[in-house]
Backbone as JSON, one array per atom type, in Angstrom:
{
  "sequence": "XXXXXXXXXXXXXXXXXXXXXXXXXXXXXXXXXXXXXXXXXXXXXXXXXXXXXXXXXXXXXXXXXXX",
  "N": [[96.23, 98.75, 113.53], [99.16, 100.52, 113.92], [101.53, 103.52, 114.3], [104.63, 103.16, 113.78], [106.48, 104.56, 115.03], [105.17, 106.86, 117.03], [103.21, 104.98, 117.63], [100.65, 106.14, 117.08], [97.22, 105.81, 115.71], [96.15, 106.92, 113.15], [96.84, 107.9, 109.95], [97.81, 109.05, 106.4], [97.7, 109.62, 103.14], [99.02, 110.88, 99.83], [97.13, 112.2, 97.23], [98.01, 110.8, 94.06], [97.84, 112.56, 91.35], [97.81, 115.01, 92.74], [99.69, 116.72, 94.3], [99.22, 118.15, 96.63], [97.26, 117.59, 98.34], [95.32, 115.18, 99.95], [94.37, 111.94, 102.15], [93.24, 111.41, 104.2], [93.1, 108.32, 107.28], [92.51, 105.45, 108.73], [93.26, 102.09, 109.76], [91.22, 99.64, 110.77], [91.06, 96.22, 111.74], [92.61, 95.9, 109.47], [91.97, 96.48, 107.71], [91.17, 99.42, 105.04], [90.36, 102.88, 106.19], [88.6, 105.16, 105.08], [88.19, 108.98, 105.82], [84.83, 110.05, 106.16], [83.39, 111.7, 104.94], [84.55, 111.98, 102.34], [84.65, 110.66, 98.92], [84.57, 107.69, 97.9], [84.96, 107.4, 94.96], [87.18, 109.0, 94.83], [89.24, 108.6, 96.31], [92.85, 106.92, 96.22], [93.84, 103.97, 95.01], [94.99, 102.34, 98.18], [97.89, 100.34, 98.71], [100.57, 98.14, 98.9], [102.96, 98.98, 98.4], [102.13, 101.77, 98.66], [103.29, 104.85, 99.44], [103.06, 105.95, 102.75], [101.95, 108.2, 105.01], [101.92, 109.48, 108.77], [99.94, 110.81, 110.6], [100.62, 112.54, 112.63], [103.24, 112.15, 113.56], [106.49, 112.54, 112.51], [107.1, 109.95, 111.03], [107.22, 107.56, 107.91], [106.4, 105.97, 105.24], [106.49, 102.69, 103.59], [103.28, 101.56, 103.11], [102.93, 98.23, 103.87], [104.9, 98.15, 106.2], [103.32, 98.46, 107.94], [101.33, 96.41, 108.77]],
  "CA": [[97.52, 99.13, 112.99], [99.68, 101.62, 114.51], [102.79, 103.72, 113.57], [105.89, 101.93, 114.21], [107.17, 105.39, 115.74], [104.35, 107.04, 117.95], [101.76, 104.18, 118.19], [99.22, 106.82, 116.22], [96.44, 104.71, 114.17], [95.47, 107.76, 111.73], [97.49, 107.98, 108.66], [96.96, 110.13, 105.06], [98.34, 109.56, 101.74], [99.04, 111.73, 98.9], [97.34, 112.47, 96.35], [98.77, 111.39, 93.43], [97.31, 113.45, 91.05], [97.86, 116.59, 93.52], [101.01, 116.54, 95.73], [98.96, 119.0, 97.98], [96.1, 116.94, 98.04], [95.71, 113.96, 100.97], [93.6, 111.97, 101.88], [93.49, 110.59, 105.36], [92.18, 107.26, 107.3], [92.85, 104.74, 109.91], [93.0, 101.04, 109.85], [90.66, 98.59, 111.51], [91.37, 94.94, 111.24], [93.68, 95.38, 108.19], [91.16, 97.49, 106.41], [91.69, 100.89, 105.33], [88.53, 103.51, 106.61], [88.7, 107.32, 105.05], [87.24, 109.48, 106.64], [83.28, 109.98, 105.82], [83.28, 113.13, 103.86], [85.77, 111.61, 101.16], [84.07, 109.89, 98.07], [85.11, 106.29, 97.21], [85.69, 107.28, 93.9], [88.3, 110.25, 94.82], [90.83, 107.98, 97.02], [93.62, 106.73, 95.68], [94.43, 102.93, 95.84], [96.28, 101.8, 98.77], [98.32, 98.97, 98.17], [101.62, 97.64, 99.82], [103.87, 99.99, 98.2], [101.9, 102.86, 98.88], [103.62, 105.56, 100.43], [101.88, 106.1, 103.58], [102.47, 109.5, 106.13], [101.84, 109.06, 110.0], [98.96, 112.13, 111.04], [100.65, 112.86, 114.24], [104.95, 112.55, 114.11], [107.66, 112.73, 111.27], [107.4, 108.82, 110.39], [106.11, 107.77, 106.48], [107.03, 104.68, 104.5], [105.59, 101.59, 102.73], [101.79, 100.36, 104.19], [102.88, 97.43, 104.42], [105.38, 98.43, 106.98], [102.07, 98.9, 109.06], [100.92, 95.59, 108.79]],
  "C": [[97.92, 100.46, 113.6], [101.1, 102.09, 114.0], [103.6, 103.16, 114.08], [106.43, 103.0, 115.12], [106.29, 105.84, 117.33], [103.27, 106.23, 118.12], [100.48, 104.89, 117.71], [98.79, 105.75, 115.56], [95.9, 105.6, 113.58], [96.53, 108.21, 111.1], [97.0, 108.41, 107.63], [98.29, 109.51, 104.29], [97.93, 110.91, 100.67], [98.16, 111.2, 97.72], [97.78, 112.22, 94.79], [98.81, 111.78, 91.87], [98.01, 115.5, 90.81], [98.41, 116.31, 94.45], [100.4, 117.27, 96.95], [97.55, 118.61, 98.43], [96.03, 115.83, 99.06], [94.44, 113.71, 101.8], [93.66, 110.59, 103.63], [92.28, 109.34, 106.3], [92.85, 106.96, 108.32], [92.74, 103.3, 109.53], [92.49, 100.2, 110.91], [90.74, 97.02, 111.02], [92.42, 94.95, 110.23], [92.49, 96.08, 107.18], [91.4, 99.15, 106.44], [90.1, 101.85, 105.1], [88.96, 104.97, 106.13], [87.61, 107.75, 105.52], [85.6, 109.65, 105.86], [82.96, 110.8, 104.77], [83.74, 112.75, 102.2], [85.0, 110.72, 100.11], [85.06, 108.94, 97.73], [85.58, 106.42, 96.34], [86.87, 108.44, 93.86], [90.02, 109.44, 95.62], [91.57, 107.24, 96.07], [93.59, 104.92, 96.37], [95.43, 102.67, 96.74], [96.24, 100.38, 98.71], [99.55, 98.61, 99.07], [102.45, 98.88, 99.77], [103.39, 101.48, 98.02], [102.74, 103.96, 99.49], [102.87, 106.08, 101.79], [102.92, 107.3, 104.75], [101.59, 109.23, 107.82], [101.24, 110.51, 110.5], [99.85, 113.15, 112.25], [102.67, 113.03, 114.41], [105.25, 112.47, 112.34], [107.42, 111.21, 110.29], [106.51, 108.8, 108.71], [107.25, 106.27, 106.01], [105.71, 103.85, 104.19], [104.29, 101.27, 103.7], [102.36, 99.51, 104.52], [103.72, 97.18, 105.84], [104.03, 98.25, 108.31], [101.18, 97.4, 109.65], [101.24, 94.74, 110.17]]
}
């Protein structure tokens, strides 16, 4: 999966909890990978209507957009 804008595949979500808070990953196959450090039980579900932010340019919108 890649952004629809710059072709980046690492993406972060908020937080939402803690607006200043984020919690970033990449997709392989259609799965979503956080990074290593990040405990399973601290991420937030992503789901379709996640909001999802693009690591690298301006773009952000729905996951499933990404699909």
């Amino acid at each position: 999966m890649k952004c629809p804008m710059c072709q980046c595949e690492h993406f972060y979500v908020k937080d939402p909890e803690d607006e200043y808070n984020y919690f970033k990953f990449k997709c392989q196959a259609g799965e979503v990978e956080f990074e290593e450090a990040v405990s399973v039980e601290e991420v937030p579900d992503v789901h379709a209507d996640t909001e999802t932010y693009c690591i690298q340019c301006a773009w952000h919108g729905k996951f499933d957009v990404l699909k």
